[in-house]
C-alpha positions in Angstrom: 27.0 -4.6 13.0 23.1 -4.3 12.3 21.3 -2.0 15.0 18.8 -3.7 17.2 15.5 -2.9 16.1 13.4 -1.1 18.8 10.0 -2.8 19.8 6.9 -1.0 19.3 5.7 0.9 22.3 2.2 0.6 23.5 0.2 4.1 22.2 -3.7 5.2 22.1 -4.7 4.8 18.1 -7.8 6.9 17.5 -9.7 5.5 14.7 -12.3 8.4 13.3 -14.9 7.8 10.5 -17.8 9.2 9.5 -20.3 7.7 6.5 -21.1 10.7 3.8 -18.1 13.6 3.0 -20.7 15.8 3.7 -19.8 15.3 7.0 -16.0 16.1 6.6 -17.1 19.9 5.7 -18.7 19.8 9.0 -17.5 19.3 12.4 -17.4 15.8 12.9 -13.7 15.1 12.1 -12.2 18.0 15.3 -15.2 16.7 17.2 -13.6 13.3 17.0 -10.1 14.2 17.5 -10.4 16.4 20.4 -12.3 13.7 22.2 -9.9 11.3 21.0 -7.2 13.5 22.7 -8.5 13.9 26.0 -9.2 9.7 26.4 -5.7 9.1 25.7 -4.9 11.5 28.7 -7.5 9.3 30.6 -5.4 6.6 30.0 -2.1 7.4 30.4 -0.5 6.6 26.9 0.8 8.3 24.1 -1.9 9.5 21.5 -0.2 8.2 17.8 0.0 10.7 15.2 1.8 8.8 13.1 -1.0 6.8 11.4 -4.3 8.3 9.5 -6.6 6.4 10.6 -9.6 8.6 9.3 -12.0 6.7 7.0 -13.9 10.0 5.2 -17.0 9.0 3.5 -16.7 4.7 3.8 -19.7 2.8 5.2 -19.7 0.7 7.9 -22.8 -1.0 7.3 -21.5 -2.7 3.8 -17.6 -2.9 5.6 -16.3 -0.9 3.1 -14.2 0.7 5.9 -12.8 -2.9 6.8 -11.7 -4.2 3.3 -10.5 -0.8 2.0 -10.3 1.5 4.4 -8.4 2.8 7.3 -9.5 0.4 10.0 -8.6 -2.8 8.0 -5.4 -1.3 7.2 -5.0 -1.1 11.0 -5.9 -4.5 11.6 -3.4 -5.9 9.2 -1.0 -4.1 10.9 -2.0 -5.9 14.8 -2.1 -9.3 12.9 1.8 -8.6 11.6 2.3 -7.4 15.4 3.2 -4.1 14.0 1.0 -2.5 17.2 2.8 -3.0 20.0 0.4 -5.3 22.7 -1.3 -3.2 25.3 -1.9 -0.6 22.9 -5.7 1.1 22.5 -7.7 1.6 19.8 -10.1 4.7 21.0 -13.5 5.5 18.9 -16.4 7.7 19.7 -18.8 4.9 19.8 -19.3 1.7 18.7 -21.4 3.0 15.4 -18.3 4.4 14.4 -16.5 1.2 14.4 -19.1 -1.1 12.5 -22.4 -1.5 11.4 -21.6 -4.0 9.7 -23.5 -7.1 12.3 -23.4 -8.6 15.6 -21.1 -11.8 14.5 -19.2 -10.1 11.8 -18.2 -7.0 14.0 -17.2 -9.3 16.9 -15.0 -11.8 14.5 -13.4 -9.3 12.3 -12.6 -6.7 14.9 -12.9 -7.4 18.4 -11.8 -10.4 18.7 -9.1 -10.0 16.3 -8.2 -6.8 18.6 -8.2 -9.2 21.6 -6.1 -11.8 20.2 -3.2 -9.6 20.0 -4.2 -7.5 23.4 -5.1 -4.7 21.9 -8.2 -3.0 24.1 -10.8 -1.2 22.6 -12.2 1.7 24.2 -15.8 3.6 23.6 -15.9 7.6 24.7 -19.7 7.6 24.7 -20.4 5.6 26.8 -16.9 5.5 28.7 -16.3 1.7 28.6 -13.5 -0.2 28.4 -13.4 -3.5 26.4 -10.4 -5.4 27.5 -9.1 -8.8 26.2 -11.1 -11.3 28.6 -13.8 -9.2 29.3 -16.2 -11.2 27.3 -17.1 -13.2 30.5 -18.3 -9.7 32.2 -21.6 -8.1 32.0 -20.6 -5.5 30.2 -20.2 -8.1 27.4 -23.3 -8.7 27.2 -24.2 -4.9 27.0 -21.9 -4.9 23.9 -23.5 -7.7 22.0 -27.0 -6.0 22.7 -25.9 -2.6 21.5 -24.3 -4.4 18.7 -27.5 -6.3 17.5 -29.4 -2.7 17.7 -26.8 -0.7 15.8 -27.5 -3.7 13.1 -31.1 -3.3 13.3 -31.1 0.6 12.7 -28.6 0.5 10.1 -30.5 -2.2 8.0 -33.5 -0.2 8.5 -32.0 2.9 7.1 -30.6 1.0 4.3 -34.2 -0.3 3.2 -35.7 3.5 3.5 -32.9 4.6 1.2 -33.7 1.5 -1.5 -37.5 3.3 -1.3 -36.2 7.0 -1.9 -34.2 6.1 -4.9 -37.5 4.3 -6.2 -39.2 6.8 -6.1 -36.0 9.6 -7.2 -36.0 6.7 -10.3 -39.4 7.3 -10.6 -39.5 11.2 -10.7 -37.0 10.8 -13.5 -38.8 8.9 -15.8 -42.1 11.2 -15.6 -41.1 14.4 -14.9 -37.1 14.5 -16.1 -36.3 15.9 -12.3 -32.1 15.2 -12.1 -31.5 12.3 -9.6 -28.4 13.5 -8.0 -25.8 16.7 -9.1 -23.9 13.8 -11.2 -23.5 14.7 -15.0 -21.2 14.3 -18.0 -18.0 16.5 -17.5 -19.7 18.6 -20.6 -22.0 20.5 -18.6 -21.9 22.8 -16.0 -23.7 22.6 -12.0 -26.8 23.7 -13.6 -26.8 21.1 -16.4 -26.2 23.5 -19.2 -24.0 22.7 -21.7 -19.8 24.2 -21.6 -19.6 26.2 -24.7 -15.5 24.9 -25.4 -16.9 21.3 -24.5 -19.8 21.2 -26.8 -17.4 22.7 -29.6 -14.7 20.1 -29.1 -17.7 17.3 -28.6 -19.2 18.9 -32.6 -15.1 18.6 -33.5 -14.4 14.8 -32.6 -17.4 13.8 -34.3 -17.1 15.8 -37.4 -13.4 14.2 -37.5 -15.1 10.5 -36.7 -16.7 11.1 -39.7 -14.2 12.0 -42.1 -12.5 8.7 -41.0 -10.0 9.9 -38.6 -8.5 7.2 -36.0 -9.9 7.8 -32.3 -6.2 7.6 -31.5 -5.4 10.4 -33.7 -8.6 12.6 -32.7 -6.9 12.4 -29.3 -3.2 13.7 -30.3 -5.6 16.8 -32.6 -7.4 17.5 -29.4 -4.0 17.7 -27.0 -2.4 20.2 -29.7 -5.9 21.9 -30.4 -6.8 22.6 -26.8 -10.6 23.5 -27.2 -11.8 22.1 -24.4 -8.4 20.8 -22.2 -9.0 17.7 -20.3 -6.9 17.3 -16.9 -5.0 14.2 -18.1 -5.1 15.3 -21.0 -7.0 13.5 -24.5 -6.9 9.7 -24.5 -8.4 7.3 -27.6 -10.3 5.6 -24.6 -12.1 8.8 -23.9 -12.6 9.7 -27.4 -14.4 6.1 -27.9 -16.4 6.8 -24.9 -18.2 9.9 -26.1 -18.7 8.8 -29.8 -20.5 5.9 -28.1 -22.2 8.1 -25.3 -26.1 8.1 -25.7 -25.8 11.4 -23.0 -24.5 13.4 -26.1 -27.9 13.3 -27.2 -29.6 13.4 -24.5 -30.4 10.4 -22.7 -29.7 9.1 -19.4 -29.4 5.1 -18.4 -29.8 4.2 -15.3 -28.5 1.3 -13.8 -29.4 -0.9 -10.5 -26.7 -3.3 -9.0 -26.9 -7.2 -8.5 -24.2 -8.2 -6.6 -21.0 -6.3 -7.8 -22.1 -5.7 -11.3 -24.2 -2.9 -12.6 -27.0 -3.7 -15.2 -29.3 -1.3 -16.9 -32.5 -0.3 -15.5 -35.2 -0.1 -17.4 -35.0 2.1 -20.9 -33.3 5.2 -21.7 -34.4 8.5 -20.3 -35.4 10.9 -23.6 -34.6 14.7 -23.0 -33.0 13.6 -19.6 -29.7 16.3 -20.2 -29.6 19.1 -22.9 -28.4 17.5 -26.3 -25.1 18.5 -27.6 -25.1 16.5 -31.0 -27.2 16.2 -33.4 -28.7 12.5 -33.6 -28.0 12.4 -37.4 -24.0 12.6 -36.7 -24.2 10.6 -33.4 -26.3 7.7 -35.7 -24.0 7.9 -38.6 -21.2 7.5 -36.3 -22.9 4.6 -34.5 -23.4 3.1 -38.2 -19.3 3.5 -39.1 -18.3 2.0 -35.8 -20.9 -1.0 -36.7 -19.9 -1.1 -40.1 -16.0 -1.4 -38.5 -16.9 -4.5 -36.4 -16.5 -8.0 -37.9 -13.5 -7.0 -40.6 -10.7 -8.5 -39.0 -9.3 -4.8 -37.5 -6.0 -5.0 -35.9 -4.3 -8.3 -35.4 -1.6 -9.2 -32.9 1.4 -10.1 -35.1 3.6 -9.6 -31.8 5.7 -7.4 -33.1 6.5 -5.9 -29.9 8.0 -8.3 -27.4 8.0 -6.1 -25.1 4.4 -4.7 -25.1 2.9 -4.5 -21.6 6.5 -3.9 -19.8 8.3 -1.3 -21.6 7.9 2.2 -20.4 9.5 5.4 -20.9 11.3 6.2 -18.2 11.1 10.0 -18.4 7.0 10.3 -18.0 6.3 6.7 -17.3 4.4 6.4 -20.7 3.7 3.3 -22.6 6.1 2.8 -25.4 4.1 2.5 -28.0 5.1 0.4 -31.7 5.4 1.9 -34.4 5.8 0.9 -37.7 7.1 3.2 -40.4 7.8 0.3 -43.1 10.6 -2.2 -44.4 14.1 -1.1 -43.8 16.0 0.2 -45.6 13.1 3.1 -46.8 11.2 2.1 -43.8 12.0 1.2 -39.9 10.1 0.0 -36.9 9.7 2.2 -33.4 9.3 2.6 -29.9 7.8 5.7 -28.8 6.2 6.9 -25.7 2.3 7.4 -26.2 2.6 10.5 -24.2 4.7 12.1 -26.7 2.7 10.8 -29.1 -0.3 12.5 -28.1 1.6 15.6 -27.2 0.9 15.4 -23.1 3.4 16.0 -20.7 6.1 14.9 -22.9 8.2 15.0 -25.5 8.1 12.4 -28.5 11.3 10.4 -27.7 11.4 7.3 -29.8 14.2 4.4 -30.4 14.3 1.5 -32.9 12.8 -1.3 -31.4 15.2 -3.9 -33.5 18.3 -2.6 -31.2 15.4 -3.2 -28.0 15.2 -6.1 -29.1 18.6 -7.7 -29.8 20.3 -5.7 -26.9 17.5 -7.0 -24.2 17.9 -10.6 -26.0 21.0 -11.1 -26.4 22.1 -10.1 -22.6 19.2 -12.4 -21.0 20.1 -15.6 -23.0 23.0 -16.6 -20.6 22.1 -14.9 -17.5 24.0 -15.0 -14.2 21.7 -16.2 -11.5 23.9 -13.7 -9.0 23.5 -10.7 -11.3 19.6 -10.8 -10.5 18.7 -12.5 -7.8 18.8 -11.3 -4.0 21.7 -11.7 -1.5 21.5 -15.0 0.4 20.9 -13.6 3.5 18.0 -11.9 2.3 16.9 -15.1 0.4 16.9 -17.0 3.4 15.0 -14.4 5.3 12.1 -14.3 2.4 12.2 -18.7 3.6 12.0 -18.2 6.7 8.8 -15.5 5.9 6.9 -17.7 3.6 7.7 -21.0 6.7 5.5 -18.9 9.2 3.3 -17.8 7.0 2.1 -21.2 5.9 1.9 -22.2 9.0 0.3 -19.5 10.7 -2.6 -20.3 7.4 -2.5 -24.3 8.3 -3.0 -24.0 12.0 -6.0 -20.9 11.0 -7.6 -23.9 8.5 -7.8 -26.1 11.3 -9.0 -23.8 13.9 -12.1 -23.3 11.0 -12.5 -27.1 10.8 -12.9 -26.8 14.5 -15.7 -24.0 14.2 -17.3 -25.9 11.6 -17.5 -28.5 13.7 -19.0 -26.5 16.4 -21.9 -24.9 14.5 -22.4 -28.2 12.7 -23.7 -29.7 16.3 -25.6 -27.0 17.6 -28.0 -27.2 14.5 -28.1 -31.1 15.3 -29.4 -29.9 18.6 -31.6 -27.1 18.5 -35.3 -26.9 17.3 -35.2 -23.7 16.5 -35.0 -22.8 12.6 -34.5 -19.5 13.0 -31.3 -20.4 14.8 -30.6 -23.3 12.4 -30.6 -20.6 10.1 -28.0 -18.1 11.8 -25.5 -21.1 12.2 -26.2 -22.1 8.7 -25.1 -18.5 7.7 -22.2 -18.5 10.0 -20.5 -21.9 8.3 -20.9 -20.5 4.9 -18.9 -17.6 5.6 -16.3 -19.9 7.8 -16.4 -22.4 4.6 -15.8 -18.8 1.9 -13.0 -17.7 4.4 -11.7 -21.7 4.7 -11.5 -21.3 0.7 -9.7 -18.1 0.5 -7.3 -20.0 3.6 -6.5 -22.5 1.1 -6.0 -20.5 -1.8 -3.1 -18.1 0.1 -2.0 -21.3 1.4 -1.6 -22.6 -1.9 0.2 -19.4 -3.4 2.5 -19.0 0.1 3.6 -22.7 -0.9 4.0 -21.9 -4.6 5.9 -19.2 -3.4 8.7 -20.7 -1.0 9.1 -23.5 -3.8 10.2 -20.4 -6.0 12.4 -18.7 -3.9 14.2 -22.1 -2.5 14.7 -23.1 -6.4 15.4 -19.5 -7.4 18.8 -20.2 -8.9 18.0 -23.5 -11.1 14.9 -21.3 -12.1 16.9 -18.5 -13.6 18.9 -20.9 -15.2 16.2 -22.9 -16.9 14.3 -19.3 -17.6 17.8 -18.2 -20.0 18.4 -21.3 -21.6 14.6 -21.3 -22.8 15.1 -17.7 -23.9 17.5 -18.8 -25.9 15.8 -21.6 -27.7 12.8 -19.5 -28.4 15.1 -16.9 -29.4 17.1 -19.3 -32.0 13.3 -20.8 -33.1 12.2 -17.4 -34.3 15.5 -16.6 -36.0 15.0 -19.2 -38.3 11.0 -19.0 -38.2 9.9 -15.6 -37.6 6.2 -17.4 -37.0 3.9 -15.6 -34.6 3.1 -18.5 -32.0 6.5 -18.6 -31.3 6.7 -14.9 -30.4 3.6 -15.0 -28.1 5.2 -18.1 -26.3 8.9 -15.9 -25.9 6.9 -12.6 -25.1 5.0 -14.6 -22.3 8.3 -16.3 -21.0 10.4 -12.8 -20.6 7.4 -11.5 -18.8 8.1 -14.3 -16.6 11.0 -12.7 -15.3 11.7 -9.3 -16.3 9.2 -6.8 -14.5 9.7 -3.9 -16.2 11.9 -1.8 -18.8 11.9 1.7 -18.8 13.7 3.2 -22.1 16.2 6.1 -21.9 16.1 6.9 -25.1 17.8 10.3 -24.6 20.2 9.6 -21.9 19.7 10.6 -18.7 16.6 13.0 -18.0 16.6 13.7 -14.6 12.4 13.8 -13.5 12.2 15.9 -10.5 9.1 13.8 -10.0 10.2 10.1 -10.2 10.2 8.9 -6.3 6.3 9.4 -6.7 6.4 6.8 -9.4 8.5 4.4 -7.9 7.1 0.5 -7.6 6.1 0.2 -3.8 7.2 -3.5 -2.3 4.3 -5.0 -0.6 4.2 -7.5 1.9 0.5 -9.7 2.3 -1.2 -10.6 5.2 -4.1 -12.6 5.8 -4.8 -11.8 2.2 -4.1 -7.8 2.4 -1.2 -6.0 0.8 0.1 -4.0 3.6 3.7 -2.4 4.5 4.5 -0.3 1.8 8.4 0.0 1.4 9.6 1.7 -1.2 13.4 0.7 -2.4 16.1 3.3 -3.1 15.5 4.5 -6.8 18.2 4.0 -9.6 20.4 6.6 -10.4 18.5 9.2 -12.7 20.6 11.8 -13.3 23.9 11.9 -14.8 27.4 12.2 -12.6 29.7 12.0 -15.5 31.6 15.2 -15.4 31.8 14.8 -11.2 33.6 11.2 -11.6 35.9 12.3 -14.3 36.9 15.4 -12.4 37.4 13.0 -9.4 39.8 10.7 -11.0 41.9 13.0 -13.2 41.9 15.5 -10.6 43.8 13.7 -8.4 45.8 11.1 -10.8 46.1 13.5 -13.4 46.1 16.8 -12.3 47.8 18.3 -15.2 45.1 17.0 -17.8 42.8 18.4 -15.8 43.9 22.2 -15.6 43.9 22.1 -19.9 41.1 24.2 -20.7 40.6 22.0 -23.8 40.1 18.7 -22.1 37.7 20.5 -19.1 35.9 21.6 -22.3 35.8 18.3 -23.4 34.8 16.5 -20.6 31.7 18.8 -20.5 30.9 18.0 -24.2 30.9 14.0 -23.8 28.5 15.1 -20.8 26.0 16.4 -23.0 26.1 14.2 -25.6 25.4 11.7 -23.3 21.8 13.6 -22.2 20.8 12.9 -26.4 20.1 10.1 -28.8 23.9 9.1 -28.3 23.2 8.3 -24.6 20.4 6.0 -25.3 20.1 2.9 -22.8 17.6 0.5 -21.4 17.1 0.0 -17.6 15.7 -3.7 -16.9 14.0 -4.8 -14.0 13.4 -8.3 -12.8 11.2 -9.8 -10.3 13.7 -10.3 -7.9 13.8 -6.7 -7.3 17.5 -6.1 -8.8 17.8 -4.2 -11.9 20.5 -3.5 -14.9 21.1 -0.8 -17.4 22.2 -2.5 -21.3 23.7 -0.1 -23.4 23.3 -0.9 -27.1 26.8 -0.7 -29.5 27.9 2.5 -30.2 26.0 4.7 -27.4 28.0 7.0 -25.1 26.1 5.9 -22.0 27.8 3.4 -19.2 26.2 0.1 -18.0 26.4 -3.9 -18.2 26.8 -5.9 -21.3 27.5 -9.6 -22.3 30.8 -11.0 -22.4 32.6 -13.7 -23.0 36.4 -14.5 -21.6 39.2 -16.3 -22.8 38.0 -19.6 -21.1 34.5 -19.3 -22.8 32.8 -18.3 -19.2 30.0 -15.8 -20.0 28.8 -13.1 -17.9 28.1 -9.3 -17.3 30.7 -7.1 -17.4 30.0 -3.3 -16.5 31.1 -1.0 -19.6 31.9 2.4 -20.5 32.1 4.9 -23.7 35.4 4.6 -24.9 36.9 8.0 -25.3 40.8 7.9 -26.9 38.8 8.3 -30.6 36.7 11.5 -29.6 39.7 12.9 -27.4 41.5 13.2 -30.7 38.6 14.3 -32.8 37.8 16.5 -30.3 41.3 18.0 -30.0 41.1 18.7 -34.1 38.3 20.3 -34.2 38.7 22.6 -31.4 41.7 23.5 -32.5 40.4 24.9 -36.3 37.6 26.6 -34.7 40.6 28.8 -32.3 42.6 28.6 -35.2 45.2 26.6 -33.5 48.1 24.9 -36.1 51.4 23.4 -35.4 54.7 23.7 -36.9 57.5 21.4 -36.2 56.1 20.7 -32.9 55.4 24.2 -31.6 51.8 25.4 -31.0 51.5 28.9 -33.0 47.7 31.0 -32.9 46.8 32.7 -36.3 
């Protein structure tokens, strides 16, 4: 029987922020907490230390706090009833909570916070605001404060528009460095790294001798002039041959919106020059003279290209093509190996990737992937009250719209007019983003109701695309079956060496979000798949106790142990496949030593997975002959004799 889950129990949530991390090296953060501390006391109630709720750095006047940060985590978490009701939420002021405006502040946190009666309680001043309170004075106290706080922070904002102007403006005529930001080549006091300006001189002396960015990376992993934490990546290598701050010069840029354009021209002489404009120009030239001659093409060799990782570092495997079989042979191998960074270069031939993931998806059981059906009905039942809860928010906006839409017909005021007009665009944006979650939530539900037929259909596509390229190997046709098994399959991770155990693999393990209101919230993070090998613990289970007298030979213990390690190499190889659905399955390909699922067809043609294991009778006996030359064990007429 399930346990009863317990209901949340009301608690004080202190909710601590503070604008610049300048401030978190001061004493704002204890300050905070220790008031935070003695308020819960105050009230009576638990003080949470379960939840960070610290926002370090965010700005409340732009909301960045409320869309990324802390508090708007909290906030999801009231609206999926998460916080138990009659909880607090305690801040020093109300400047801590928002800056962000009178209508916005009240809409997106207050009364959000009173919807679910949560209470909200200032330190300075000590005031309470409790759900219903906005028919009390003290109400309109808040509102006033709240317009103020606006005020001031929009004031601040415009002084700091005018002080980088003018920074800008020191820049340009007198080279004076805008802030302590500079290219990861030079040092706090803008002088050059000696190792970084000798590996800069080394990628572009390499550039121009022809040498592949990708390959200048792997030369500057093995080389270690100048070590970057992550190590070397082509991306970074393309950034600095095309970095104008190698020379020099500094572009600043201004935003519009959320993009960043340039400002104005270059800055000459801006940072101390660390390769000569003749190389950086000729490699500008050779990078132009590159452009417009048909580079790279995708041929889709790789099926598998944006899904299949290796599963020891979390790498991209990468294709590689070393020819036409038989002199030749195409590759998977794991880019981080390839540029010699934290790992080894394990590689495995992508046509046995291929035909083993293929072939076992082609005539799929829908039960081997999809979830149990108590679960399934569950994830219904989820996506029911979630389109609800989003039709019966749309309407309550019509409502609103409404509203605002007869005030304006009634007042005479345009700066009011104005105000209401702002308020319906932003109900009509947040109407649009209603409808759009609506729209997936619906999609969704449709999906998991039909998940069965879906799987169905999914394999018996895969298998006409994968008969169509058999006979045509013609590249449309691969783009069309490399988008349809990303349909379904989520990821493969490639053990091309066996089993590796990685000490560090629970950190890389896909979280499972759930969404509310539009925000990914509720990280849960399923049990991980097996990742080490328990070979020589099962076997020593079962003949232990079955066949004890097996067991106690030296030679098979010795043998057992073998099989182990040759599983943990190239003979071990398998692929781990994960679907959408959450479920996952390892396919071992012919002739490996690893266990797993594979195809199978019975006697009355039903086809399914079937869980397989190395058979052993063959090496036993092999095994046996060998190991009994190298102890220099022979027989004669049935009796063991040692020479």
């Amino acid at each position: 029987m399930s346990q009863r889950l317990r209901k949340p129990i009301a608690k004080v949530y202190s909710y601590i922020r503070f604008s610049t991390p300048e401030q978190s090296m001061g004493d704002s953060e204890r300050r905070q907490l220790e008031l935070a501390q003695r308020a819960a006391k105050k009230i009576g109630l638990p003080l949470d230390d379960t939840l960070d709720l610290t926002d370090r750095g965010l700005s409340g006047y732009h909301g960045i706090h409320r869309t990324k940060g802390k508090l708007g985590d909290f906030l999801a978490l009231v609206e999926a009833k998460q916080i138990a009701a009659g909880s607090y939420l305690l801040v020093e002021n109300m400047t801590r909570l928002s800056r962000e405006g009178t209508l916005t502040t009240l809409q997106e946190v207050i009364i959000k916070l009173w919807k679910h009666d949560i209470t909200l309680q200032t330190i300075s001043p000590d005031e309470t605001y409790e759900p219903g309170c906005d028919k009390k004075p003290k109400f309109l106290a808040l509102f006033l404060f709240l317009q103020q706080a606006e005020e001031s922070s929009r004031q601040k904002s415009e002084w700091g528009k005018a002080n980088w102007k003018q920074k800008r403006k020191l820049a340009r005529e007198e080279g004076i460095h805008i802030t302590k930001r500079r290219p990861a080549w030079l040092d706090e006091d803008f002088k050059p790294i000696p190792e970084a300006a000798k590996c800069l001189n080394r990628i572009f002396k390499l550039k121009l001798q022809g040498v592949g960015v990708a390959t200048i990376a792997e030369k500057m992993n093995q080389e270690k002039i100048w070590e970057r934490p992550n190590g070397w990546q082509s991306s970074y290598v393309k950034k600095i041959i095309t970095n104008r701050a190698v020379i020099g010069e500094c572009q600043l840029h201004i935003k519009q919106g959320n993009k960043r354009i340039p400002d104005g021209d270059p800055i000459l002489d801006y940072y101390p020059q660390v390769i000569s404009k003749d190389h950086f120009f000729a490699v500008q030239k050779q990078l132009a003279g590159n452009r417009g001659c048909g580079g790279r093409k995708d041929r889709c060799s790789n099926l598998f290209t944006r899904i299949i990782k290796c599963a020891y570092c979390g790498g991209t495997m990468q294709f590689v093509d070393k020819g036409i079989p038989p002199k030749g042979q195409q590759y998977l191998q794991c880019s981080n190996g390839y540029r010699s960074h934290k790992c080894k270069r394990y590689r495995i031939r992508y046509d046995e990737c291929e035909n083993l993931i293929l072939n076992n998806c082609t005539k799929l059981n829908p039960a081997q992937v999809l979830p149990d059906p108590d679960e399934q009905a569950e994830r219904c039942q989820s996506l029911r009250h979630r389109i609800d809860a989003k039709v019966a928010e749309k309407i309550d906006i019509e409502r609103q719209i409404e509203i605002l839409v007869d005030q304006i017909g009634r007042t005479e005021s345009e700066s009011v007019r104005d105000r209401y007009e702002d308020r319906i665009k932003k109900y009509e944006s947040k109407q649009s983003e209603i409808e759009e979650e609506l729209l997936e939530a619906e999609h969704d539900l449709s999906i998991v109701e039909q998940d069965e037929k879906i799987v169905c259909n999914w394999s018996k596509n895969l298998e006409a695309l994968k008969d169509a390229i058999a006979e045509e190997n013609a590249v449309e046709l691969r783009l069309r079956l490399r988008t349809h098994i990303e349909e379904l399959i989520d990821k493969i991770e490639v053990f091309s060496q066996g089993y590796r155990e990685d000490e560090n693999y629970g950190n890389r393990n896909r979280p499972k979000w759930i969404k509310v209101e539009g925000r990914r919230i509720g990280k849960f993070v399923p049990p991980h798949p097996q990742q080490s090998d328990d070979f020589y613990n099962v076997t020593e289970a079962v003949y232990s106790e079955f066949y004890p007298e097996l067991w106690q030979d030296k030679m098979f213990r010795e043998f057992v142990v073998y099989v182990s390690e040759q599983r943990k190499t190239k003979k071990g190889r398998f692929l781990r496949v994960f679907f959408k659905t959450g479920k996952h399955v390892d396919l071992v390909p012919e002739g490996s030593l690893a266990s797993g699922m594979e195809l199978q067809e019975d006697k009355k043609k039903r086809v399914g997975w079937s869980f397989i294991s190395p058979k052993h009778n063959r090496m036993w006996q092999d095994f046996k002959t060998d190991y009994r030359k190298k102890k220099g064990i022979t027989t004669q007429k049935g009796i063991l004799v040692t020479t």
